[in-house]
Jmol script that loads the backbone (N, CA, C; Angstrom):
load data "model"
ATOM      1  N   UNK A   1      12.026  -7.794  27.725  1.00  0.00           N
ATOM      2  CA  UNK A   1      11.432  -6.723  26.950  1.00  0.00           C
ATOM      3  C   UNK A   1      12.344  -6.279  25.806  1.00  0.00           C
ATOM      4  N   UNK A   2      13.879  -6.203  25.301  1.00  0.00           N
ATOM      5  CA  UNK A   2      14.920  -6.068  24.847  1.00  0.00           C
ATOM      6  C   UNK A   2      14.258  -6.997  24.051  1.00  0.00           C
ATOM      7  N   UNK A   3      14.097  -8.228  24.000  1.00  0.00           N
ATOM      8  CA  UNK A   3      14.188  -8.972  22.690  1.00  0.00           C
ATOM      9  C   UNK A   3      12.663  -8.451  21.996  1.00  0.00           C
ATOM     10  N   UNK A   4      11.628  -8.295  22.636  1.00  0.00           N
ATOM     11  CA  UNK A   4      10.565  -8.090  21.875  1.00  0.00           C
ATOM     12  C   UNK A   4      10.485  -7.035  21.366  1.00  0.00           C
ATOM     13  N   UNK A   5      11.614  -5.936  21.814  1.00  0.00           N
ATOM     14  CA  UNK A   5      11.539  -4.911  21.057  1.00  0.00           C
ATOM     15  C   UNK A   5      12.627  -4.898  19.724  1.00  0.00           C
ATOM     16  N   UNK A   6      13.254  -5.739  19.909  1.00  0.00           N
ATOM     17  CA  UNK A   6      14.271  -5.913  18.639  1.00  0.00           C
ATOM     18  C   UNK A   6      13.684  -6.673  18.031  1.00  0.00           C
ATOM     19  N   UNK A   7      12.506  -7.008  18.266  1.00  0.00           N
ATOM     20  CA  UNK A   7      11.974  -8.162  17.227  1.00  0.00           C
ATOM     21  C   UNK A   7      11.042  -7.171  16.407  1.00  0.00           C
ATOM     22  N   UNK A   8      10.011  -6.531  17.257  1.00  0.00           N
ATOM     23  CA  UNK A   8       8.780  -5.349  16.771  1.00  0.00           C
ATOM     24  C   UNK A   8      10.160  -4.425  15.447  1.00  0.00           C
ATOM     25  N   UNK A   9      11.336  -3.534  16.375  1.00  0.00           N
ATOM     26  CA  UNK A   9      12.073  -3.371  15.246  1.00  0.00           C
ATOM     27  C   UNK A   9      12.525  -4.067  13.831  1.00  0.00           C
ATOM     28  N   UNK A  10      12.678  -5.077  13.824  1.00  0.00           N
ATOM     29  CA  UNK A  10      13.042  -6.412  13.056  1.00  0.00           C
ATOM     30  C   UNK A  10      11.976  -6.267  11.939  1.00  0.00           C
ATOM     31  N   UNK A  11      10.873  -6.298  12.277  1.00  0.00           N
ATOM     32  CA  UNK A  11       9.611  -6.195  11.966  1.00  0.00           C
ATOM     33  C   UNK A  11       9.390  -5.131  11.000  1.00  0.00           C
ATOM     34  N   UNK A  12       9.970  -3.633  11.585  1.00  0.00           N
ATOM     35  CA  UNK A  12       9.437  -2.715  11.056  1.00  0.00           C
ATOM     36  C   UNK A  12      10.100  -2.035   9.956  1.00  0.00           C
ATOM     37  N   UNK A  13      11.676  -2.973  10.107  1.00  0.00           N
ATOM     38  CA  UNK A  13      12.231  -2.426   9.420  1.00  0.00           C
ATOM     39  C   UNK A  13      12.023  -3.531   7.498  1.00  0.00           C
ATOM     40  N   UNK A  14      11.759  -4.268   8.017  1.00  0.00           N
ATOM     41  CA  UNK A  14      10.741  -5.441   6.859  1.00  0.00           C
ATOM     42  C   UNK A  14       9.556  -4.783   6.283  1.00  0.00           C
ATOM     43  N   UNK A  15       9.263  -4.346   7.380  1.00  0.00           N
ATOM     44  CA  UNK A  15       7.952  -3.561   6.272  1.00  0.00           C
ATOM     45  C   UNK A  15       7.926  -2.002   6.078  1.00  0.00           C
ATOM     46  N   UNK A  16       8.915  -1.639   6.276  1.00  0.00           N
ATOM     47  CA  UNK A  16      10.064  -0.692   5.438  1.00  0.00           C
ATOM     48  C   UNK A  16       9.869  -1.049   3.681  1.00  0.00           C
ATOM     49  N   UNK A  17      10.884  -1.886   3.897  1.00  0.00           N
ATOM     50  CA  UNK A  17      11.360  -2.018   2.637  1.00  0.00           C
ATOM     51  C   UNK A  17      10.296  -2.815   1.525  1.00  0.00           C
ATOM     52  N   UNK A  18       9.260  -3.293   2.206  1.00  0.00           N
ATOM     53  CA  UNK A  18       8.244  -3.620   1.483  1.00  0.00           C
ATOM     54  C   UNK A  18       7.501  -2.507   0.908  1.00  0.00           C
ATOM     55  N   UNK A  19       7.296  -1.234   2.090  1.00  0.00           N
ATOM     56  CA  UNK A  19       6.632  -0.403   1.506  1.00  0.00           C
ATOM     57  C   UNK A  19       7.392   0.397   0.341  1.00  0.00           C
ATOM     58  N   UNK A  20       8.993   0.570   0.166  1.00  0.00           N
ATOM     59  CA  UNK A  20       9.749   0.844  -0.917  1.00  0.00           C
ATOM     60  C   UNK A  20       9.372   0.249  -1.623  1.00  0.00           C
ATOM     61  N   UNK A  21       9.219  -1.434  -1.589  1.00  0.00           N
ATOM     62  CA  UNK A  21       8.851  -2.186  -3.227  1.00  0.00           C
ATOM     63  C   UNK A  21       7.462  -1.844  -3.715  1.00  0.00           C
ATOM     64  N   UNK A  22       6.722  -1.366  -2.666  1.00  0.00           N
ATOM     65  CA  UNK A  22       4.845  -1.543  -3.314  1.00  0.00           C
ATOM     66  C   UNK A  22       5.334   0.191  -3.808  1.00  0.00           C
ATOM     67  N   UNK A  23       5.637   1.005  -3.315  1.00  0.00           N
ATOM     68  CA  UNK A  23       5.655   2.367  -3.823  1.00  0.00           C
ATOM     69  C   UNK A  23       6.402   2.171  -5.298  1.00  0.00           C
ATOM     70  N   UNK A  24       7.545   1.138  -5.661  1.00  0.00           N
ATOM     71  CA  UNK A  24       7.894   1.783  -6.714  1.00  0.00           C
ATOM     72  C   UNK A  24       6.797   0.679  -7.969  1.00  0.00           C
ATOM     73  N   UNK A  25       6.057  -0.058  -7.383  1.00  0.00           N
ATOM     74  CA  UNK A  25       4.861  -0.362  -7.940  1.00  0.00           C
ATOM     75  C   UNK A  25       3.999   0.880  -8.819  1.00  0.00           C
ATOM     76  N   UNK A  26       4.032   1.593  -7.559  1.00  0.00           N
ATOM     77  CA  UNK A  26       3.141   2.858  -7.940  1.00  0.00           C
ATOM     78  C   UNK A  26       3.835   3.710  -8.524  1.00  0.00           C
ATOM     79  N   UNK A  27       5.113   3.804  -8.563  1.00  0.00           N
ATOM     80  CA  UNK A  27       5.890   4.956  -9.641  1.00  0.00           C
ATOM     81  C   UNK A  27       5.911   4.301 -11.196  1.00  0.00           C
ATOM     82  N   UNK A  28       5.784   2.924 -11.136  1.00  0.00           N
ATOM     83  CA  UNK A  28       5.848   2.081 -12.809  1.00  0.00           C
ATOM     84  C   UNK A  28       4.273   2.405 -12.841  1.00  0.00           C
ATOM     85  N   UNK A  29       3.209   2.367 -12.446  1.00  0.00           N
ATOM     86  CA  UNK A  29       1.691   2.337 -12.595  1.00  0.00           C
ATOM     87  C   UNK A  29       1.415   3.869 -13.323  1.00  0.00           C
ATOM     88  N   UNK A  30       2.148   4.837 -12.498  1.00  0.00           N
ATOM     89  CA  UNK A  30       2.356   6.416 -12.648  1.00  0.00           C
ATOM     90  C   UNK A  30       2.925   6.509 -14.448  1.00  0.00           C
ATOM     91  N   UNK A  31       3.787   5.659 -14.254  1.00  0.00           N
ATOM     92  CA  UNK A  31       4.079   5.958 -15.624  1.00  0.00           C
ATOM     93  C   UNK A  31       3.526   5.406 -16.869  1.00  0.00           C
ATOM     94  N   UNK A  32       2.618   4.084 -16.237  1.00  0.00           N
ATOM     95  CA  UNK A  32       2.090   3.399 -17.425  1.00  0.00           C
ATOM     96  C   UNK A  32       0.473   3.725 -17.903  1.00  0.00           C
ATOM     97  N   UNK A  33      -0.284   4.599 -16.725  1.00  0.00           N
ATOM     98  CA  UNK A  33      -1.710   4.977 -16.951  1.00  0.00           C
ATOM     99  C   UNK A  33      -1.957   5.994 -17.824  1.00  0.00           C
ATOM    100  N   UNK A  34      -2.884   6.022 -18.499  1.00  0.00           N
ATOM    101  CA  UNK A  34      -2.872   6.656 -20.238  1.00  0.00           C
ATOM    102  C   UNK A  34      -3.376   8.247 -19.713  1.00  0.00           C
ATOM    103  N   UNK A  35      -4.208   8.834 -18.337  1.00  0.00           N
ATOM    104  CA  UNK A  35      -4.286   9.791 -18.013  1.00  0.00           C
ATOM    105  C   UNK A  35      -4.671   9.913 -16.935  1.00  0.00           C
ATOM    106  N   UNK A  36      -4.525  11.005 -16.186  1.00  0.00           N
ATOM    107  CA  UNK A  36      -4.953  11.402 -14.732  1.00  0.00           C
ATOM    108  C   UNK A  36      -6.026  10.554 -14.421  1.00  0.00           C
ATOM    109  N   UNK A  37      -7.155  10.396 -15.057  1.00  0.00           N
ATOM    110  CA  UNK A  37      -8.463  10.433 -14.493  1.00  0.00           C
ATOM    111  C   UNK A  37      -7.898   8.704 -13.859  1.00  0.00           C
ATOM    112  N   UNK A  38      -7.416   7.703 -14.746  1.00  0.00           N
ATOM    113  CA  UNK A  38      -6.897   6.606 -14.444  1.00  0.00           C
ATOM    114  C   UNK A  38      -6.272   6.112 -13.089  1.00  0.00           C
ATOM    115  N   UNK A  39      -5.257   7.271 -12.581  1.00  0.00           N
ATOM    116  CA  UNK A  39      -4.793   6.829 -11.193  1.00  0.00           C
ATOM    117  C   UNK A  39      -5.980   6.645  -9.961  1.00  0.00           C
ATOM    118  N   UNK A  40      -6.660   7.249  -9.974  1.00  0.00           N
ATOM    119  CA  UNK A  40      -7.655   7.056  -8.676  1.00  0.00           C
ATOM    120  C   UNK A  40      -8.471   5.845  -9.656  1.00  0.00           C
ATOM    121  N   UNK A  41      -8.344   4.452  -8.963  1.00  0.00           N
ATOM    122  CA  UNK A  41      -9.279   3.348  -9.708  1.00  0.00           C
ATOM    123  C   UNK A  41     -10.121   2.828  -8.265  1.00  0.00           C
ATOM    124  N   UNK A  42     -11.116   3.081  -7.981  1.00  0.00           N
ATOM    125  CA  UNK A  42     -12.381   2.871  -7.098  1.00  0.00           C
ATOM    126  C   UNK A  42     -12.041   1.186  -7.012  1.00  0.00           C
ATOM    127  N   UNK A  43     -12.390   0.646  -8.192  1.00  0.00           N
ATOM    128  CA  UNK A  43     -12.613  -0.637  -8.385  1.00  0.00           C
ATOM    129  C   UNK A  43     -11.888  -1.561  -7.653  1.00  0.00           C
ATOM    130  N   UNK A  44     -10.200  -1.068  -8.227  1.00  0.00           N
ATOM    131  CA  UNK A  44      -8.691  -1.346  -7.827  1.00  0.00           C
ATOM    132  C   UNK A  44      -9.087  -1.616  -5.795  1.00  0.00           C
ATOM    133  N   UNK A  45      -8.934  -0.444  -5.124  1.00  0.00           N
ATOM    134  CA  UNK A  45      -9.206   0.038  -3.877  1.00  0.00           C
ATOM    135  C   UNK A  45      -9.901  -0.761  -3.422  1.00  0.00           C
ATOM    136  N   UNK A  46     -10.982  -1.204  -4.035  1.00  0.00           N
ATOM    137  CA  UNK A  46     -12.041  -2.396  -3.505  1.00  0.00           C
ATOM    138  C   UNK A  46     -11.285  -4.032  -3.348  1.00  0.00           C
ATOM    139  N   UNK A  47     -10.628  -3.946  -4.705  1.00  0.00           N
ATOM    140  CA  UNK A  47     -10.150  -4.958  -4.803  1.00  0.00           C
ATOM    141  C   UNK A  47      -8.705  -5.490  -3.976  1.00  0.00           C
ATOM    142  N   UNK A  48      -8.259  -4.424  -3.634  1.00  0.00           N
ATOM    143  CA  UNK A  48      -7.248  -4.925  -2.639  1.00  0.00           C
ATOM    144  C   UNK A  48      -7.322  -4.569  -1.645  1.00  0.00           C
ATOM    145  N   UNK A  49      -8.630  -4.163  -0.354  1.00  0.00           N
ATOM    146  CA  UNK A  49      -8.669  -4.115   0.697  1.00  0.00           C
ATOM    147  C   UNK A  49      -9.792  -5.776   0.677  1.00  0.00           C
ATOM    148  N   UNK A  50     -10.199  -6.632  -0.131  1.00  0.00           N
ATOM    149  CA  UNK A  50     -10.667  -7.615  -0.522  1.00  0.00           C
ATOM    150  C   UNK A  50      -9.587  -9.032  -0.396  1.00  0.00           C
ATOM    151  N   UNK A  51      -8.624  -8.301  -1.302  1.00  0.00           N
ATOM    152  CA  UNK A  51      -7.891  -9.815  -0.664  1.00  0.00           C
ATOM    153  C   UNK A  51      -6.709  -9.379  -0.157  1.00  0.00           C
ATOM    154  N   UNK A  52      -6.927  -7.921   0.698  1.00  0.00           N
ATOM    155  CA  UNK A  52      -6.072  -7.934   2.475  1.00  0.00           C
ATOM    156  C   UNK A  52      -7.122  -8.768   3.140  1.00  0.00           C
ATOM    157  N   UNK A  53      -8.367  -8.483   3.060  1.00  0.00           N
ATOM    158  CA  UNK A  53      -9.697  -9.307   3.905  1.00  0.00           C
ATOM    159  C   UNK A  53      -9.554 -11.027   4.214  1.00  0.00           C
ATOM    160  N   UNK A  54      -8.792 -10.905   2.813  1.00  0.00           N
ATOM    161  CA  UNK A  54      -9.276 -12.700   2.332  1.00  0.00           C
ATOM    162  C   UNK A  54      -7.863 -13.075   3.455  1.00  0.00           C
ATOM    163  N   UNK A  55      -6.865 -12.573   2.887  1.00  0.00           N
ATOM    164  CA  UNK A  55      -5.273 -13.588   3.291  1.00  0.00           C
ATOM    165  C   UNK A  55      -5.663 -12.674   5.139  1.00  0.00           C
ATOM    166  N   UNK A  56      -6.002 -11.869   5.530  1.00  0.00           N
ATOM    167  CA  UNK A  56      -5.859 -11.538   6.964  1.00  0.00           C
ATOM    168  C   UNK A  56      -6.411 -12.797   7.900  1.00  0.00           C
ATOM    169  N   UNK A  57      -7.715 -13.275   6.913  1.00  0.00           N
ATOM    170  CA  UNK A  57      -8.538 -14.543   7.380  1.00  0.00           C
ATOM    171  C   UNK A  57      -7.958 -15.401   7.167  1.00  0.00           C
ATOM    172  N   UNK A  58      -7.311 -15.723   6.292  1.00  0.00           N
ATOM    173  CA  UNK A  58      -6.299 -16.883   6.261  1.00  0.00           C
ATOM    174  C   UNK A  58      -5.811 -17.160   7.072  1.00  0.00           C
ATOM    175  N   UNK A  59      -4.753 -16.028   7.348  1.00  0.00           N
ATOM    176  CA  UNK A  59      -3.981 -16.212   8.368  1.00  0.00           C
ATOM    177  C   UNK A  59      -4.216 -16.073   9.975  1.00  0.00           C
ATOM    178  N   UNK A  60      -5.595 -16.115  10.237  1.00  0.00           N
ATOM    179  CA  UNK A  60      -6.250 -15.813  11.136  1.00  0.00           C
ATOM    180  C   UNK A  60      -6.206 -14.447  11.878  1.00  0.00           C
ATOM    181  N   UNK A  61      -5.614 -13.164  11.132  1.00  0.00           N
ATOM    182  CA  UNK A  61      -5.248 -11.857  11.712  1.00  0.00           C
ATOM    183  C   UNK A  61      -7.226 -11.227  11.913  1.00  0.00           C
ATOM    184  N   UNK A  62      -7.039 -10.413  12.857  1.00  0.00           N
ATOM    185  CA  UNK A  62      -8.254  -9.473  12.816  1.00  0.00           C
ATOM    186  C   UNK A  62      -8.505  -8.891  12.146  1.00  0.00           C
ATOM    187  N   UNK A  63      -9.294  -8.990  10.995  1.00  0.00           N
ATOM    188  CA  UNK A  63      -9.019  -7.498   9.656  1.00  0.00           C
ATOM    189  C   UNK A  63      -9.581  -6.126  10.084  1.00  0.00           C
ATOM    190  N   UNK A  64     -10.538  -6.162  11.135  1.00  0.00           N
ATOM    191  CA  UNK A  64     -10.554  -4.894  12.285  1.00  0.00           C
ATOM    192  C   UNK A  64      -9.201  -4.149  11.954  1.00  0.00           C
ATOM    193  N   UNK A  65      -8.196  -4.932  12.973  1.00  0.00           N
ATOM    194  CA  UNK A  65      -6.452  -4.336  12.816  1.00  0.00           C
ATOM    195  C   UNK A  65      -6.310  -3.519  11.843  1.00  0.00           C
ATOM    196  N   UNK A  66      -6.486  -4.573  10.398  1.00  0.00           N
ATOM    197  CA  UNK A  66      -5.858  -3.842   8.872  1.00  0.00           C
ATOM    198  C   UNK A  66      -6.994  -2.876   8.174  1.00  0.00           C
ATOM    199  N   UNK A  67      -8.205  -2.789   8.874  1.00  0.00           N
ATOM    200  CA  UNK A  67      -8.325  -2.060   7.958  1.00  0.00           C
ATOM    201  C   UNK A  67      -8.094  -0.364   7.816  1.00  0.00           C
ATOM    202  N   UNK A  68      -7.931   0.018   9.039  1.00  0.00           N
ATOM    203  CA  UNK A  68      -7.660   1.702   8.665  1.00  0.00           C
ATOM    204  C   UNK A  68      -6.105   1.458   8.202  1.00  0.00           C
ATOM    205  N   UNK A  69      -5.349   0.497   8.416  1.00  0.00           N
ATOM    206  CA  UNK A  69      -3.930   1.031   8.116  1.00  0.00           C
ATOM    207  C   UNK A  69      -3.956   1.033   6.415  1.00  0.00           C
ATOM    208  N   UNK A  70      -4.984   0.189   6.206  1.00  0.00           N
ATOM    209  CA  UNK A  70      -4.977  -0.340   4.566  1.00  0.00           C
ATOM    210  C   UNK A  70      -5.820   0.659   3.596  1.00  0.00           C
ATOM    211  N   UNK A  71      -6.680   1.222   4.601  1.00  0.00           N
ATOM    212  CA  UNK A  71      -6.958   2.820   3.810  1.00  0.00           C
ATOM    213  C   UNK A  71      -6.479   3.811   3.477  1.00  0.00           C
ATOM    214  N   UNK A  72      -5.274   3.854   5.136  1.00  0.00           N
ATOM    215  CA  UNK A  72      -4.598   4.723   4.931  1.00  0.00           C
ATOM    216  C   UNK A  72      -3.448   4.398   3.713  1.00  0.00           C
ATOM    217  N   UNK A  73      -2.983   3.188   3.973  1.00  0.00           N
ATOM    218  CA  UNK A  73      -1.844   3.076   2.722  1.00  0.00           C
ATOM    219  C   UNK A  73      -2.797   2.937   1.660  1.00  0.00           C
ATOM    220  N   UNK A  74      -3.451   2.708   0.884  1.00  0.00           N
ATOM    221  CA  UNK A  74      -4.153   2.969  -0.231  1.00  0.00           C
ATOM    222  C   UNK A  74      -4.232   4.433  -0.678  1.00  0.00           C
ATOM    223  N   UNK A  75      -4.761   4.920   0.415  1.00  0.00           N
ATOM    224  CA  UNK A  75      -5.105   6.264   0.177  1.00  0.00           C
ATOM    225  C   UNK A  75      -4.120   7.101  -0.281  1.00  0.00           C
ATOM    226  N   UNK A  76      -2.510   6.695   0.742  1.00  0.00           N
ATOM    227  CA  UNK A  76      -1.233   7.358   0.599  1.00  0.00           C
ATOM    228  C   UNK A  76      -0.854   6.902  -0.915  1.00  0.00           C
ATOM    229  N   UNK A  77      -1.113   5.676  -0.780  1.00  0.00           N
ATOM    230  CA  UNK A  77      -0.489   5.050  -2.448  1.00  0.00           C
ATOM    231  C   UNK A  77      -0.861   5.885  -3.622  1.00  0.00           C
ATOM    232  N   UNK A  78      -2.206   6.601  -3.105  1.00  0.00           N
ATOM    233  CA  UNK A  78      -3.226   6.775  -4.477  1.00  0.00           C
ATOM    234  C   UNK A  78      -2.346   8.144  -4.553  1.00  0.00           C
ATOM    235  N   UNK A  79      -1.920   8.959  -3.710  1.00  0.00           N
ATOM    236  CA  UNK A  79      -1.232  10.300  -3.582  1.00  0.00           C
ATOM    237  C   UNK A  79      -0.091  10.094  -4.088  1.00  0.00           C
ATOM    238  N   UNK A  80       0.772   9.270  -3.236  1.00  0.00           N
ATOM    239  CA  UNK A  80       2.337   9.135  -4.267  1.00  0.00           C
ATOM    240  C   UNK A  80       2.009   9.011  -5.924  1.00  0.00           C
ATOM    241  N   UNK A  81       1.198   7.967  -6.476  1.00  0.00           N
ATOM    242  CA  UNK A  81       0.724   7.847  -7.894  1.00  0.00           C
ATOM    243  C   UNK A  81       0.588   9.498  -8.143  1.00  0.00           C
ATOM    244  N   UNK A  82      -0.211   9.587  -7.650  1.00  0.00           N
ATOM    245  CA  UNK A  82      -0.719  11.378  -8.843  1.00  0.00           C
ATOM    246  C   UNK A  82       0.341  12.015  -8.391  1.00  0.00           C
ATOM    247  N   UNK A  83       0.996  12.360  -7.355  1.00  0.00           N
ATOM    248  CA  UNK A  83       2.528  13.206  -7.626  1.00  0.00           C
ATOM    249  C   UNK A  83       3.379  12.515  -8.660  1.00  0.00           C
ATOM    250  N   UNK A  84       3.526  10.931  -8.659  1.00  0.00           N
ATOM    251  CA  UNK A  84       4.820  10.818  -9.434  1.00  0.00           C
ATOM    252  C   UNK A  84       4.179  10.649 -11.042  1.00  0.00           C
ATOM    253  N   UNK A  85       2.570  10.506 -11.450  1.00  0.00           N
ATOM    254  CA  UNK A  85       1.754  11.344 -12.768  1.00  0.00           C
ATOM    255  C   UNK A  85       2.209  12.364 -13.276  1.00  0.00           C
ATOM    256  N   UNK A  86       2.184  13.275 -12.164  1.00  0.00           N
ATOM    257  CA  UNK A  86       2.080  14.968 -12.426  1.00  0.00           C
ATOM    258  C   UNK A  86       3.874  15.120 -12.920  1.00  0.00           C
ATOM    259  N   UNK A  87       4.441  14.566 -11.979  1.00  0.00           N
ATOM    260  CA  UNK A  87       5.990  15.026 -12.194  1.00  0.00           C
ATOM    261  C   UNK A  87       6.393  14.459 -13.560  1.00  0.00           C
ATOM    262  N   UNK A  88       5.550  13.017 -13.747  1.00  0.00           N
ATOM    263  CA  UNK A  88       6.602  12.670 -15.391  1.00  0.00           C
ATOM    264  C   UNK A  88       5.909  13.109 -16.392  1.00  0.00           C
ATOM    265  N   UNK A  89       4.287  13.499 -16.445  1.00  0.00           N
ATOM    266  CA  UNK A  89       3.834  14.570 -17.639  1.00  0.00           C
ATOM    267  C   UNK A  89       4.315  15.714 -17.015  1.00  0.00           C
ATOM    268  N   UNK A  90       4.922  16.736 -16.469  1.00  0.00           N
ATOM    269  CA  UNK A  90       4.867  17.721 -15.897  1.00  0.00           C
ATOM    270  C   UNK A  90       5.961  18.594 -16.690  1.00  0.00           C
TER     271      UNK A  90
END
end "model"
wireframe off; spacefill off
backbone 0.3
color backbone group
């Protein structure tokens, strides 16, 4: 049980630092969208719970699994964006 839990850790701490790289995605996006109304993109949201859909099937994962986590990080993403909006027009 020791190794599978240093592995699940192993794991989490990887997608750690992934979620640092996709967030500062969203702090360059924050700074490059021409106005508020821009950060919430419907379209965007569609489009990348689409090909989480596609590569989950790829890889044979359940997209059941991903999809509330992928709302929720979308959703969170879409929030960090309009705070780090607000703070650099602010």
């Amino acid at each position: 049980m020791d190794e599978v839990r240093a592995g699940v850790d192993a794991v989490d701490r990887d997608i750690v630092a992934l979620l640092k790289r996709r967030f500062g995605y969203m702090d360059a996006a924050a700074r490059i969208k021409p106005n508020r109304e821009a950060v919430r993109d419907e379209w965007r949201k569609a489009d990348v719970k689409a090909k989480v859909d596609a590569e989950a099937e790829r890889l044979g994962v359940d997209r059941k699994l991903l999809d509330r986590l992928y709302e929720d990080l979308i959703e969170t993403s879409i929030a960090h964006e309009f705070d780090r909006y607000d703070a650099t027009r602010g």
